[in-house]
LOKOLKE-505894 format. One record per residue: x, y, z of N, C-alpha, C in turn; residue in three letters. Coordinates in steps of 0.05 Angstrom, whole numbers, plus 5000, padded with zeros to 4 digits. Example, Ala and Ser with C-alpha at 12.3 -4.5 7.8 and 13.67 -1.06 7.14 Angstrom:
BEGIN
526448865156524649105156526449345156Ala525749555142527349795143525850015157Ser
***
This chain:
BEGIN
494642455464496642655473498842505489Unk501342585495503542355488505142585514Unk505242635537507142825552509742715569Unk511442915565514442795573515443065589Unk517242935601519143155620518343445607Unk520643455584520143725564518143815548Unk516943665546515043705524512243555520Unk510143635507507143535494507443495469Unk506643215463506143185435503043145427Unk501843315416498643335409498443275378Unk499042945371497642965348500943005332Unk500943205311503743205294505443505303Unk503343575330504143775330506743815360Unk508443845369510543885390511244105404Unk510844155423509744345450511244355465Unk512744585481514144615508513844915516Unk513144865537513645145560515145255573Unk515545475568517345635581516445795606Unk517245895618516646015652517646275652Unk517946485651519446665661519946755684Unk522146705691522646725731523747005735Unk525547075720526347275729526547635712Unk525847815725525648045714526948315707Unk528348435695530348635692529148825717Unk531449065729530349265750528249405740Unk529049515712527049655699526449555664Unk523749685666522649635635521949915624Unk520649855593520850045583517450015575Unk516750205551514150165540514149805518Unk512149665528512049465499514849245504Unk514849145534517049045534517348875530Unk514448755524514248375512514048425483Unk514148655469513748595440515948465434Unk519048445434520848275428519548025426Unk519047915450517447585449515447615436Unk513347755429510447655405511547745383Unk514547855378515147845350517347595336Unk517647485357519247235355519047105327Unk520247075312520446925281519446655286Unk517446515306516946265309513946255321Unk512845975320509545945325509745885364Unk509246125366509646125399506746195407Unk506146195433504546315446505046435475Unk505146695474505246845501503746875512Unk503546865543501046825560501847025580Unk500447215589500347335616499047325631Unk499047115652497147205677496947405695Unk494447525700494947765716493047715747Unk493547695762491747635794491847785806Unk490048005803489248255826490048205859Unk491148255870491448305899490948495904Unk488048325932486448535947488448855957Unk486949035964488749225980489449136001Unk488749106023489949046050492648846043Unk491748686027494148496038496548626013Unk495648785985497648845976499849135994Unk497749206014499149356036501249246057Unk500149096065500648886075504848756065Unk503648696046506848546023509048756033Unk507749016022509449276011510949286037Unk509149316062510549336095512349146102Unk511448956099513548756103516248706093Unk515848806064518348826047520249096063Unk518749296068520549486072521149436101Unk519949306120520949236148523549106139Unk524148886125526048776119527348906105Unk528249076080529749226075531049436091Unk529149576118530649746135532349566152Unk530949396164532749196175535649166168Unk534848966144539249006134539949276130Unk538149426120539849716122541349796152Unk539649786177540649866196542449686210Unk542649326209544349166216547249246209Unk547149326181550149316164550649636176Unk548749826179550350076199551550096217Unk549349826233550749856268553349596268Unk554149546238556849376242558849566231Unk558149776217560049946213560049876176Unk558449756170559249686136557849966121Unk558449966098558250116082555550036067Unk554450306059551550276045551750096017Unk548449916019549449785994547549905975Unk548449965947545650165931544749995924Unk544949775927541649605907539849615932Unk540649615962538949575981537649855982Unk538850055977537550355991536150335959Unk537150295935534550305913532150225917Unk532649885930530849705929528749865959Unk529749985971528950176001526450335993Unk528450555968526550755962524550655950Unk524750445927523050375913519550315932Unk521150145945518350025965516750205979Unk518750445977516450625999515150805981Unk515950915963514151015933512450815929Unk512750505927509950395920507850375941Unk509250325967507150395986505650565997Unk506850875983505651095978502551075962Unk503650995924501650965911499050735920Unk500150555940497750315946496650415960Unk497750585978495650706006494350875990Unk494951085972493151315960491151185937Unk491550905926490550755919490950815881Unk492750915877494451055845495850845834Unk496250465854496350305839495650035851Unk496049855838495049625854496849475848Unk497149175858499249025851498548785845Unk498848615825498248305815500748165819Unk498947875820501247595812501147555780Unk504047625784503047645748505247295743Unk504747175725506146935716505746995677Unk508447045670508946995642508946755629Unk508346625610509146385600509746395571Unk511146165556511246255521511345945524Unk509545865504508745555496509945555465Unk512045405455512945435428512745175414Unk510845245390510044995376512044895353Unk512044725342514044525327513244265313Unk514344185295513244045272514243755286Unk516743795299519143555301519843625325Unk521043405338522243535366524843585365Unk526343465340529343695337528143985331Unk526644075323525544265318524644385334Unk523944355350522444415386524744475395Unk526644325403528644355416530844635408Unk531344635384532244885369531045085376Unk529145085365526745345375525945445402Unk526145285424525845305455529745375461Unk532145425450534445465457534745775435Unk533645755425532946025402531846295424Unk529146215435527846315449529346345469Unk529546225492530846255512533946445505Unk535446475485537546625476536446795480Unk534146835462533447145466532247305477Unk530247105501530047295519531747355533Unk533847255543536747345560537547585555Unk537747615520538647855509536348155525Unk534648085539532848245548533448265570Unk534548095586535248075609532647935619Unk530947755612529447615625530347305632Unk530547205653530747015669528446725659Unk529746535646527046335645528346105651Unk526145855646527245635654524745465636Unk525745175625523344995623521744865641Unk519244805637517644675664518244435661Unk520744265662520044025664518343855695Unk518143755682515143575698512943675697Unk512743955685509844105685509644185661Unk509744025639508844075618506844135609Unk504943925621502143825620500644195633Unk501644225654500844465668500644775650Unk502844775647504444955628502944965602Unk502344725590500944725562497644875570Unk495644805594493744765594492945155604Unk496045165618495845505625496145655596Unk497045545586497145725561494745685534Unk492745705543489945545531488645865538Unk487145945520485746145531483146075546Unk483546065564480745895592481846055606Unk483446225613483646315635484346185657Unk486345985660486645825680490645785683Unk491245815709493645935708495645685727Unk495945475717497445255737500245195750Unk501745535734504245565743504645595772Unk506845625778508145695809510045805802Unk510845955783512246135775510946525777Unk510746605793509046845800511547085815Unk511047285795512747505804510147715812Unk509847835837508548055843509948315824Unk507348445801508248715797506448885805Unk506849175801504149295803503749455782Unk501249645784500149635763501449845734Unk503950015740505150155722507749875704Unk508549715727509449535705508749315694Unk506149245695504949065684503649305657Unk501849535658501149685642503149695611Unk506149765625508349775600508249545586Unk508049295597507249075573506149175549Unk504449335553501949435527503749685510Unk502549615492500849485472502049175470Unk501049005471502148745459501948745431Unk503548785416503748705389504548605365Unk504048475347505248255335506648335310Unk507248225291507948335270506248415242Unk505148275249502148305219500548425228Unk498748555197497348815195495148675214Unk493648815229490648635244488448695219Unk487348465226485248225203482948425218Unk480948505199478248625204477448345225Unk475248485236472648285261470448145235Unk469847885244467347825212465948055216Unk465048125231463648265237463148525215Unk466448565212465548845196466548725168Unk467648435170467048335131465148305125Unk462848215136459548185135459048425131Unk459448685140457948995138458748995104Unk462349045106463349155077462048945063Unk461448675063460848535036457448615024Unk456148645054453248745046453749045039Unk455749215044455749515033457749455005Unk456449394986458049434958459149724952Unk456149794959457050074947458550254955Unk459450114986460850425000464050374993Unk465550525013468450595002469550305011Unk469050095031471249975041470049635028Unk471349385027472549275005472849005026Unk472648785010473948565022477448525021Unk478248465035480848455036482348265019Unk484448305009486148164992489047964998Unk490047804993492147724996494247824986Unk495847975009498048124994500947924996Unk501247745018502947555015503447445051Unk507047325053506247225079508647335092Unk507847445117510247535139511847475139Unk515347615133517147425132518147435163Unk517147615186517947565207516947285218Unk513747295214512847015230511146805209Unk511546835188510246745164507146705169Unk505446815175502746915176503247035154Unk499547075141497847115124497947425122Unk498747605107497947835104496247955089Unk493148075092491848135078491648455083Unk490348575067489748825068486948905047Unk486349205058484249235044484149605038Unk485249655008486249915006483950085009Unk481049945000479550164993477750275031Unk478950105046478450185080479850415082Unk481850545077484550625085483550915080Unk485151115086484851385080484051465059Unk486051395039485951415002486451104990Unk485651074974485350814956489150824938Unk490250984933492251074923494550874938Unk497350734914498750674928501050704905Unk503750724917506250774896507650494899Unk508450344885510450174876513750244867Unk514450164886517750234887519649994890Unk521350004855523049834866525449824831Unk527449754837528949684818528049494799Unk529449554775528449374750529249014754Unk527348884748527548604763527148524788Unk526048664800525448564836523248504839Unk520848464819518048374813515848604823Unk515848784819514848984815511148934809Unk512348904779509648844758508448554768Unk509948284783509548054781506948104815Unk507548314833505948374858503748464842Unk504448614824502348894825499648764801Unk501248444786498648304775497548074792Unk498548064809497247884830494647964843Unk495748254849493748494874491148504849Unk492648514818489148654806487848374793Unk488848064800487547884792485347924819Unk486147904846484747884873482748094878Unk484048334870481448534860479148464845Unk479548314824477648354795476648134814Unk477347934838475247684848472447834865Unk473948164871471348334889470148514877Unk470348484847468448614830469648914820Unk472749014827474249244824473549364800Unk473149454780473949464755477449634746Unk478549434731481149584733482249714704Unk483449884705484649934677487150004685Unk489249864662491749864668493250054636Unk495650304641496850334626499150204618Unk500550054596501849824601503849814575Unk505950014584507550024558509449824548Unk509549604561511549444558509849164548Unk507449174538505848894540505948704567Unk506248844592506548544609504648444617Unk501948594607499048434628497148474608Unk497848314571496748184564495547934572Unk496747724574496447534589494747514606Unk494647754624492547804637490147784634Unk490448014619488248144599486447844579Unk487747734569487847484563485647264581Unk486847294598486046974612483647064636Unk483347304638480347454650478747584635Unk479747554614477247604585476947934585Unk479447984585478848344589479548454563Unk479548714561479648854537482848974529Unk483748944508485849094505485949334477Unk486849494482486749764468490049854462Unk491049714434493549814428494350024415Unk495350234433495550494419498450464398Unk497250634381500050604348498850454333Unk496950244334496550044311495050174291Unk494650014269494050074244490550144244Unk490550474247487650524245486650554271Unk487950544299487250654317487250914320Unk486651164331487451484337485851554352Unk486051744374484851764384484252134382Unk482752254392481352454387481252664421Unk483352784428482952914457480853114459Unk480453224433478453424431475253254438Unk474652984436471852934440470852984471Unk468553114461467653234488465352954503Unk465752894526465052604528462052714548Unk459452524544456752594551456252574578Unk454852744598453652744613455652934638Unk458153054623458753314646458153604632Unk456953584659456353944662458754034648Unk460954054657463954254655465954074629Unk464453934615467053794599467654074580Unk466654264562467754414549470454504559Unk469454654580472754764599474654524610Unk473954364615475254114629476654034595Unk475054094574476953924544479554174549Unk478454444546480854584532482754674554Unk482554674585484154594611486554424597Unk485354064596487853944588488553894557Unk487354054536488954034515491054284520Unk491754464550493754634550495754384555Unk494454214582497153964592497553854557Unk496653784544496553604528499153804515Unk499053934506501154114489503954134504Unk503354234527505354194547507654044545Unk506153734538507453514542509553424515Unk507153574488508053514463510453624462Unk510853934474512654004464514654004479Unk514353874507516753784521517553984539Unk515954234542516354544561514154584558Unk513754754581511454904581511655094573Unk508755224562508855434554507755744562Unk509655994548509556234559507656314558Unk506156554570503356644578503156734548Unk504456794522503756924498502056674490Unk503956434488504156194468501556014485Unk500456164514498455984525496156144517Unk495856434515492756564507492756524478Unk494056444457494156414435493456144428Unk493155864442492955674445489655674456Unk489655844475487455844487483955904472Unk485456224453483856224430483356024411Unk486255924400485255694375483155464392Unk483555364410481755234418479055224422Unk478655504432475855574429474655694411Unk476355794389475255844366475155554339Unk476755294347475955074332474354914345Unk472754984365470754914376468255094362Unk468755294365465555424348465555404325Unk467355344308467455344269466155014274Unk466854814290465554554289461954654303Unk460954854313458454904321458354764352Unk460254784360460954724392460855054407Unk458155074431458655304439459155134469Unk458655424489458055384523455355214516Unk453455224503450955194505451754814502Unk450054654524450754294525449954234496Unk448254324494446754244469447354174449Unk449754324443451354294420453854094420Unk453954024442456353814455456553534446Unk453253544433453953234411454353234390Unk454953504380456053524348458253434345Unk459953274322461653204316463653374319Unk465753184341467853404349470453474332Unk471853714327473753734316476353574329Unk477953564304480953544318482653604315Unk485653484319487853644320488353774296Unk488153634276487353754251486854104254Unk484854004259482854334258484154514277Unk485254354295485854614316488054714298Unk489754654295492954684271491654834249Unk489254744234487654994223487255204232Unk485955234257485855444269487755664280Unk490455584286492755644285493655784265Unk493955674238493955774213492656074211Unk490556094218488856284210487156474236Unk488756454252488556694269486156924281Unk484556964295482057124298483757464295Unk486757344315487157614320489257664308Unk489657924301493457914277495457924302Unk494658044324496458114345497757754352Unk496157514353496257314359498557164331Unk499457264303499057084287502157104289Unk504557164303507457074306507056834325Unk505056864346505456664369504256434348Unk501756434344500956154331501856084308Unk503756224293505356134267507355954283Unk508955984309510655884313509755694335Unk507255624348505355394356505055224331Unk503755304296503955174290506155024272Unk508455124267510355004263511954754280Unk511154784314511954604330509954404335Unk508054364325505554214325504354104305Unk505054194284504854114252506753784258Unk508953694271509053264261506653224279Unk505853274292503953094304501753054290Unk501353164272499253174247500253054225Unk501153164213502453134182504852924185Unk506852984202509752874208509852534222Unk511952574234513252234241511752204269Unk510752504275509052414309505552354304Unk505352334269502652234270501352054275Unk502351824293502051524294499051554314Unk499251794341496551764359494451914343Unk494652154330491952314326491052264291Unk488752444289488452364254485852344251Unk484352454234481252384236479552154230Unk479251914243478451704239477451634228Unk475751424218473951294199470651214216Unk471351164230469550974251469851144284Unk467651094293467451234326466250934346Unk468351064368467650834383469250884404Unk467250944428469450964457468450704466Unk471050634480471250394502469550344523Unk469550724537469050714558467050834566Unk464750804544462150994551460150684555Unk459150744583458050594598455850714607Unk454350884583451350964582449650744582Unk449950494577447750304577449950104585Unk449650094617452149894640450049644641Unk446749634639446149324635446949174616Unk448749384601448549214573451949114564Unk453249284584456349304583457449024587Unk458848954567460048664567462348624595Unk461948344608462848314627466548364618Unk467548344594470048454596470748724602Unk469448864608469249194609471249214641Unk471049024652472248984688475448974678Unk476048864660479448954661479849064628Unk480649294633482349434609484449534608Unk486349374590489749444578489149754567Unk491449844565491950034547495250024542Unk495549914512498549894518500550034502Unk502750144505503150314488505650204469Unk506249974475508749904461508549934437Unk506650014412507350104382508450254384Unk508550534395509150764402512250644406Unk513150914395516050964387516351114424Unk518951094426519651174457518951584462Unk518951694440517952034439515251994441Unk512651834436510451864429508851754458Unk510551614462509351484505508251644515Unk509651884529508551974549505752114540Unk506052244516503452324505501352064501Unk502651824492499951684503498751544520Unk499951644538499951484564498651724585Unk499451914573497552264589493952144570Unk494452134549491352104538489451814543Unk491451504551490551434560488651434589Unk490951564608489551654633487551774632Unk487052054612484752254612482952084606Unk483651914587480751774573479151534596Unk481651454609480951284637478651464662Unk481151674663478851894684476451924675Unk476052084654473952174650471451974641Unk472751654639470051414641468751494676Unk471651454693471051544718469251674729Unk469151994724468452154728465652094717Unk464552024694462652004684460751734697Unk461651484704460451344726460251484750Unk461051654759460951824795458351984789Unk457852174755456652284766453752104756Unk453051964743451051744748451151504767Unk452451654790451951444805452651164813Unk454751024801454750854790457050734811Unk456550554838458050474856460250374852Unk461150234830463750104831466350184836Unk467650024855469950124855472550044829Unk473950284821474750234803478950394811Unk480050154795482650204802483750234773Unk486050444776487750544753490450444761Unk491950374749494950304745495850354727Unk497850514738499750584717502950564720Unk503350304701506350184693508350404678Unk510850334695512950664679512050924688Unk510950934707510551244708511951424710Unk515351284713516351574704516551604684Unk515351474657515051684629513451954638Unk511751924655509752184651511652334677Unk512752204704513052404730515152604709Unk516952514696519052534687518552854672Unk515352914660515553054641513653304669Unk514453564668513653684693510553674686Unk507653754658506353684658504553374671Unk506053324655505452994664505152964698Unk507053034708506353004739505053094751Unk503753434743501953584751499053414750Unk499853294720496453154720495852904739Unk498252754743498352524753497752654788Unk498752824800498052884817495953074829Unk494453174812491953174813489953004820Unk490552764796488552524804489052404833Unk491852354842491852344868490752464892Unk489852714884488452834907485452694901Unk484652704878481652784875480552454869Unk482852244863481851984861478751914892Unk479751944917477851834932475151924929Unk474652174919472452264921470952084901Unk472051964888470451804861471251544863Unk471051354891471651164891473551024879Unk476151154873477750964855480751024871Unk482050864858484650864875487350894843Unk489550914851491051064831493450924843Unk494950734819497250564832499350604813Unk500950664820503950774801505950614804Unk507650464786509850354783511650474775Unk514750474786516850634774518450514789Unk520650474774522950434782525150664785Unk524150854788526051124788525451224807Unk526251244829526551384861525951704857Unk528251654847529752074840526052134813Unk524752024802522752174795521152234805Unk520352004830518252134853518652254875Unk522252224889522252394905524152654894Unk524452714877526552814856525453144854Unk522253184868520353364857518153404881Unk517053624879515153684898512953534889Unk512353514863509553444853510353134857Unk512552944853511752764859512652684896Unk512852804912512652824936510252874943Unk508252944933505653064928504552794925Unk504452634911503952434900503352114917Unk506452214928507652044948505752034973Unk506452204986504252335009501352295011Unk499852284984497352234979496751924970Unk498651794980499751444968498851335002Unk496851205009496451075038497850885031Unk498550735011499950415017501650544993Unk504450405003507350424992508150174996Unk508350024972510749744973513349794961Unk515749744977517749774967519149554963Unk519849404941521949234938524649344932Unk526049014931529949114927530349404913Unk531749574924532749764922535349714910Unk536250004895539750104882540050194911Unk542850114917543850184927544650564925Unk543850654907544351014902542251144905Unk539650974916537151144910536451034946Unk538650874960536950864989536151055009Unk538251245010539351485018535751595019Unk535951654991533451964990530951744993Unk530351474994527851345003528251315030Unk530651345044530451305070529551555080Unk529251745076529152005088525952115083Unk524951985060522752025046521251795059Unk521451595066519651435084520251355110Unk521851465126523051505151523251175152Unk525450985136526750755136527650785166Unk527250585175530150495197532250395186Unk535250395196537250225179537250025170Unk535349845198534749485189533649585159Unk530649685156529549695137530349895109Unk533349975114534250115083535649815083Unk537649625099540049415089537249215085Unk535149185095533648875075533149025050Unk532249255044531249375016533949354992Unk535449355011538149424989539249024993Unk538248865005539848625002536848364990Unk534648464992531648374989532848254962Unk531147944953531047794938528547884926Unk528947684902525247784878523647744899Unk521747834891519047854910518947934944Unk520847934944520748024977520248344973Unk518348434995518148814993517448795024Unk517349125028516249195054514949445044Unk512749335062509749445056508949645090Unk507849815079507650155097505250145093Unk503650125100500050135097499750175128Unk499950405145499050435169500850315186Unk501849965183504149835200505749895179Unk508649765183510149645161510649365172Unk510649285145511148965146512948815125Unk514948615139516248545106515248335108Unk514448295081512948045067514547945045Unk512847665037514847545008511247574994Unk511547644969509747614947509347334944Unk506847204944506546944941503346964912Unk504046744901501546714889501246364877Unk499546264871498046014871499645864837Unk499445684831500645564808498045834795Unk495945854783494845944772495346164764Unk496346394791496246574789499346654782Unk501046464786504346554785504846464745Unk502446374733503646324702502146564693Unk499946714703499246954692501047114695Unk501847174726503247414731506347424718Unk507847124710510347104703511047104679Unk508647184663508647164641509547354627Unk512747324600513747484583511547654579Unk512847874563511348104558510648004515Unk508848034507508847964485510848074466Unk511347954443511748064432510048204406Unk511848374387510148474361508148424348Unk506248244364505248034335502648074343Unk500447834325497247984330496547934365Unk494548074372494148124401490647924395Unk490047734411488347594417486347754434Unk483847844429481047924444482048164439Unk483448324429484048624431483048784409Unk481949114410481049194387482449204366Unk480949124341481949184318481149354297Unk477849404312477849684295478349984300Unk478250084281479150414280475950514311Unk479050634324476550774348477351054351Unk475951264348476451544368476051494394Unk477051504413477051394436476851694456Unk475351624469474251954484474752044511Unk
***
């Protein structure tokens, strides 16, 4: 160790102390947080030294003997009152009030800030940085030269205090110091990473690397499934890396055993999918279709729970909802191409081969009731391409059966089953949102079906573009549903959109929003700051970095807010940066014909 006038050199590392001598009249709540939020590797120290009562009685008298004093000298010369003296008057005798009734006590308190540095031009910068800004506070400092050595060893957590820099406060303004707080989220105790790692099964999670402070460049980790709801929204303009965070977060997941499934209309987390050996499921391709009518095994309520969302499902097809004629007429065909297939209420019958859209459009055709047969002639005239027509690309009666996601025999479930694509880019831009509504159902209801066997894992949904679905008023109803009801089933529900006005645009996706514990927002349009500032109670600092923020930089609302830069490892930055494929064959992905359930 190497010590000089200004400074300690320990090793590569460069050290100087600061003192604080002097103190504004008054403070407020949290008045050192300015200094522990300092953009630099500092350390703040408060000493605090109880003084006995008698003698803090003692101080108080003395002080105010001497304050009446000049008060009464400068009377009996005829001068004029001075107000800092009659402030500084009253003050003393209010505290000597509270010391005698014993409502406060008074310490030697000595501040210090020890600021570390790579270089000693760098030291030097940083100690004229600091000192600027505490002035801007109105605090009074100075360097310890010749007491570096002192200064360094007080700022050691030993509890040992070698200054001679000591301001008596008492105990209401030493209290306002608090909360001391820094800028990063606080890091769990081992204590309770040891509990969560031995509780797999319960709700809360090892924590993740979400990136690094851009106030003090510290480590920010987090851990969604601790938090209220597992649920988080992704907000940000097209190109501000969005998708490049949100495959970082589900590589670091899949390291704590998450299982994730992603809806992914643009191909961007093939690659992914790819290089963690996961599964991909391309909706449109030749001989895929999937089947909404299959009633999937082991719920009590799937009959009602199928023909519930083949109402959303219609909903969506036809782009409006529909009138109470065109919904009990829907309502029948459904339940009556459920019994011509030998599907009753009774479970039993629930593993018979299920009808489909087909049949229901048959059933339509041909009517139970005549009173019904204007409404379902003109149901099926608007429902007839999705069968027969140019919208037949998702449904169709398959060749082969095969769900993805039936994890009736999980000893036996291939370790790729932990990440699943669903992507929709065959799909023509009209045919998305409908498959991206049937992706999800088919996602939930794997869900739902591990919760009610029991089955601990935590499992995360993402879904890329979501304003195809917020966009369509069905679509958001469903999407925010799952937002309520995701925690109960261990899973969490992560939405990407670059459209502001679709999630705050609407009650249902305000709904959405609200039920979202972690919100990352990157670079913002300048036309959409307005209604996110109002919608996440922004401060101005924090609408002008959102609207001036570079790629990867966001600010993250998880209980604190924090702005961070997205960081990830050579490994993880050629997965996550990776083009979105193009047209061509898809590597590890299905290629046979599936009804997917």
């Amino acid at each position: 160790m190497h010590v000089a006038p200004d400074h300690v050199q320990a090793g590569r590392t460069w050290s100087s102390t600061i003192a604080v001598s002097g103190f504004p009249p008054e403070v407020g709540m949290a008045w050192l947080e300015p200094l522990t939020v300092w953009p630099g590797v500092i350390d703040v120290v408060v000493h605090a030294d109880p003084i006995p009562a008698p003698s803090a009685a003692a101080r108080v008298r003395r002080r105010r003997i001497r304050m009446e004093s000049t008060r009464r000298l400068r009377a009996e010369r005829g001068g004029l009152e001075d107000p800092l003296t009659e402030a500084v008057s009253q003050d003393a005798e209010s505290l000597a009030d509270k010391v005698a009734r014993g409502e406060s006590r008074l310490f030697l308190t000595s501040v210090l800030i020890t600021v570390h540095a790579t270089s000693r031009a760098e030291l030097q910068t940083d100690v004229a940085d600091l000192r600027a800004h505490a002035a801007s506070m109105l605090l009074q400092t100075h360097v310890m030269t010749w007491r570096q050595l002192q200064g360094w060893t007080s700022s050691l957590p030993i509890g040992a205090d070698h200054s001679v820099t000591r301001r008596v406060m008492d105990t209401e303004a030493l209290a306002t110091a608090c909360p001391i707080a820094g800028p990063d989220l606080p890091a769990p105790l081992p204590s309770e990473m040891e509990d969560d790692a031995g509780a797999f099964a319960g709700t809360a999670g090892l924590p993740v690397l979400l990136g690094l402070n851009r106030v003090s460049g510290a480590v920010v980790t987090g851990d969604r499934w601790a938090l209220d709801n597992h649920n988080a929204v992704v907000l940000a303009r097209s190109g501000a890396g969005k998708s490049y965070a949100v495959k970082t977060g589900i590589l670091r997941e899949l390291y704590n055993g998450v299982r994730v499934s992603v809806i992914d209309p643009e191909r961007e987390y093939l690659e992914l999918a790819r290089q963690v050996g996961g599964r991909v499921i391309e909706l449109g391709a030749p001989g895929v279709r999937i089947n909404p009518m299959h009633l999937p095994a082991g719920d009590p309520d799937a009959l009602t729970r199928r023909c519930l969302f083949l109402h959303t499902l219609v909903d969506v097809m036809l782009d409006e909802p529909l009138d109470p004629s065109q919904r009990a007429a829907l309502d029948q065909a459904v339940i009556g191409t459920y019994a011509r297939a030998g599907i009753t209420q009774d479970p039993r019958t629930w593993t018979r081969r299920a009808p489909t859209i087909e049949d229901l459009l048959d059933q339509l055709a041909h009517p139970e009731s005549t009173n019904e047969r204007g409404v379902a002639a003109g149901l099926l005239e608007r429902l007839s391409p999705w069968v027969t027509g140019s919208y037949s690309g998702l449904f169709g009666r398959p060749n082969a059966h095969h769900d993805p996601h039936d994890d009736s025999d999980d000893d036996q479930a291939p370790a790729s089953d932990q990440l699943t694509v669903w992507t929709t880019r065959l799909l023509a831009e009209e045919l998305r949102p409908v498959g991206m509504l049937l992706a999800i159902d088919a996602i939930w209801r794997s869900i739902d079906r591990r919760t009610t066997q029991n089955r601990p894992d935590r499992q995360l949904v993402v879904v890329d573009e979501a304003s195809l679905l917020l966009s369509e008023p069905a679509g958001a109803r469903f999407l925010a549903r799952l937002a309520k009801t995701a925690r109960k089933r261990r899973a969490g529900l992560t939405l990407i959109t670059p459209d502001v006005v679709d999630v705050l645009g609407s009650d249902l996706g305000e709904t959405i929003l609200a039920n979202a514990a972690t919100v990352l927002l990157l670079r913002q349009a300048p036309q959409a700051i307005q209604t996110l500032t109002r919608a996440c109670a922004l401060s101005p600092g924090e609408a002008q970095f959102l609207v001036t923020a570079g790629r990867g930089q966001a600010l993250l609302l998880a209980g604190a807010r924090v702005p961070l830069d997205i960081v990830a490892s050579p490994a993880e930055h050629a997965i996550a940066a990776a083009l979105p494929d193009e047209l061509g064959d898809i590597a590890n992905a299905f290629a046979v014909t599936e009804e997917l359930a």
